[in-house]
C-alpha positions as semicolon CSV with decimal commas, in nm:
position;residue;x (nm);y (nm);z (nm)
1;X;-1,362;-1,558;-0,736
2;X;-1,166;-1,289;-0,533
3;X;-1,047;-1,273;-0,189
4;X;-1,137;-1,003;0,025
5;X;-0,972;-0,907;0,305
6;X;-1,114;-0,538;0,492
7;X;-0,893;-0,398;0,758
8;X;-0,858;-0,049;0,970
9;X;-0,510;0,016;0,984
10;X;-0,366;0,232;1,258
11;X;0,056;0,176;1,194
12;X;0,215;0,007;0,917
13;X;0,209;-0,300;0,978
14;X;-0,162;-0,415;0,811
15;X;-0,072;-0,384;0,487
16;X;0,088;-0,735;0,472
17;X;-0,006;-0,964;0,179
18;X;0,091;-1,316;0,237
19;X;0,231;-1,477;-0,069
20;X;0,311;-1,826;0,082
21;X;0,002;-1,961;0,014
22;X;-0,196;-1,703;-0,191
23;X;-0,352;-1,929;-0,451
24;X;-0,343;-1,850;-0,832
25;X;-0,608;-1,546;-0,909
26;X;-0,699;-1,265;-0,816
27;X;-0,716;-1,145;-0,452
28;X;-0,864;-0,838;-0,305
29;X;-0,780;-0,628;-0,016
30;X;-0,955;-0,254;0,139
31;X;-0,808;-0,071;0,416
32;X;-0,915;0,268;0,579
33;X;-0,578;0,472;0,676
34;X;-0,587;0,733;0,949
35;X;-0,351;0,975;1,107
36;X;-0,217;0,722;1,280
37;X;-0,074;0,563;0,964
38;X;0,113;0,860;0,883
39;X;0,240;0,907;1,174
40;X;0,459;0,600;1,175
41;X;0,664;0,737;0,861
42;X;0,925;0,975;0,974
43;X;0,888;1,352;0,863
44;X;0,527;1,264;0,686
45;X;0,402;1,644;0,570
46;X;0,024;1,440;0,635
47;X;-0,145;1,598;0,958
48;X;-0,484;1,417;0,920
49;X;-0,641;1,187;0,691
50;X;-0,922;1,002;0,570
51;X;-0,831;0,750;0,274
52;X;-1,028;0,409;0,165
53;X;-0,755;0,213;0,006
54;X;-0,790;-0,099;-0,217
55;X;-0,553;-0,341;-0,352
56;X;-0,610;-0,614;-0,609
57;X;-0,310;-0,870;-0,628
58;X;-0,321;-1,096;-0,880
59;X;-0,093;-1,449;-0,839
60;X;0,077;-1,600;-1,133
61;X;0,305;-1,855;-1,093
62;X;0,645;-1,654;-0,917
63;X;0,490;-1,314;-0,986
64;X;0,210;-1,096;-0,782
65;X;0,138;-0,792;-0,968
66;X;-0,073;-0,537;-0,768
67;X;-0,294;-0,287;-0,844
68;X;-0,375;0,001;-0,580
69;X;-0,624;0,255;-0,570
70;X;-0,633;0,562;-0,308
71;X;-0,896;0,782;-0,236
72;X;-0,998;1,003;0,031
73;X;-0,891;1,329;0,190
74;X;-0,565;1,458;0,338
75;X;-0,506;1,735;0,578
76;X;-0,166;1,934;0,567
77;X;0,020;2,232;0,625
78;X;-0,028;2,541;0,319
79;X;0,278;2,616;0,177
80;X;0,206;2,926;0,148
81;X;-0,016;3,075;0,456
82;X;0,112;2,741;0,692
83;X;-0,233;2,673;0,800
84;X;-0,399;2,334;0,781
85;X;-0,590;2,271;0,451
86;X;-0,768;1,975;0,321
87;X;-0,667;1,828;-0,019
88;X;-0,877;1,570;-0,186
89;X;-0,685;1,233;-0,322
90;X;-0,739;1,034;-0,590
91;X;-0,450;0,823;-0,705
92;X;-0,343;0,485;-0,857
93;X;-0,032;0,264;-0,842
94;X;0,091;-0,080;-0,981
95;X;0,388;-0,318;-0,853
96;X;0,503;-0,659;-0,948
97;X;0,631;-0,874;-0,692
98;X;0,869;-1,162;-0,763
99;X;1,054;-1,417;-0,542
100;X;1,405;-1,450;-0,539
101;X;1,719;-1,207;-0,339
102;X;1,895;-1,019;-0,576
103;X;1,814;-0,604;-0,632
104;X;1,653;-0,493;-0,862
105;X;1,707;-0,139;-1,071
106;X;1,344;-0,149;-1,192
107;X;1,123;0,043;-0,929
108;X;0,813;-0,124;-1,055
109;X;0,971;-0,459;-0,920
110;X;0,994;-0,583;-0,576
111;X;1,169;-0,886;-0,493
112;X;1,016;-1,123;-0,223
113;X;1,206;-1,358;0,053
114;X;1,108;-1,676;-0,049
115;X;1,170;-1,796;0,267
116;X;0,935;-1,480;0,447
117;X;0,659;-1,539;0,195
118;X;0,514;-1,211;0,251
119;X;0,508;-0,882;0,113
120;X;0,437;-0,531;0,284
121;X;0,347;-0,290;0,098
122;X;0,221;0,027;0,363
123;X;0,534;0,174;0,215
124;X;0,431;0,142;-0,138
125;X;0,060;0,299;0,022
126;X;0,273;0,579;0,176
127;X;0,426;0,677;-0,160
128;X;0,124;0,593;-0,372
């Protein structure tokens, strides 16, 4: 049986998925992002927006892999006439979390704290 967790996230820091803890299976998440969300990343080009996001992370052992799916509507400037325009969004991403402190090249990888326990991923949301 899944999880689920439903938030409204103004700033970045909602999108936390606590791995300390997280039992083996699957585990769902939903947020609804706003302007305020962007507004927390330096230099965002998003002036407005209205996106329903949803995460499945499934546990295995050391690894989390997560799934994420945006959708919704994003307001920003035209390149061309600079007025505001509305683009729809539709877009997918997948990670794989993994405990343990060394880098990693692959950008499909994250690597966890094992002492934090937790992973957040509105930066992964941000460039999904």
């Amino acid at each position: 049986m899944r999880a689920q967790i439903y938030l409204r996230v103004g700033m970045n820091d909602g999108f936390i998925i606590p791995l300390n803890g997280l039992t083996t299976g699957q585990h769902e998440y939903r947020w609804k992002v706003g302007k305020e969300f962007f507004e927390s990343f330096e230099n965002s080009e998003i002036l407005d927006s209205e996106l329903n996001i949803s995460a499945v992370a499934e546990k295995s052992g050391r690894y989390l892999g997560i799934d994420c799916d945006v959708e919704g509507v994003v307001v920003v400037e035209c390149d061309r006439c600079l007025d505001e325009m509305t683009q729809d969004i539709e877009t997918d991403g997948s990670i794989v979390a993994k405990f343990g402190d060394e880098d990693s090249d692959n950008d499909d990888l994250v690597m966890v704290d094992e002492n934090e326990g937790i992973l957040n991923i509105a930066w992964l949301v941000y460039e999904f």
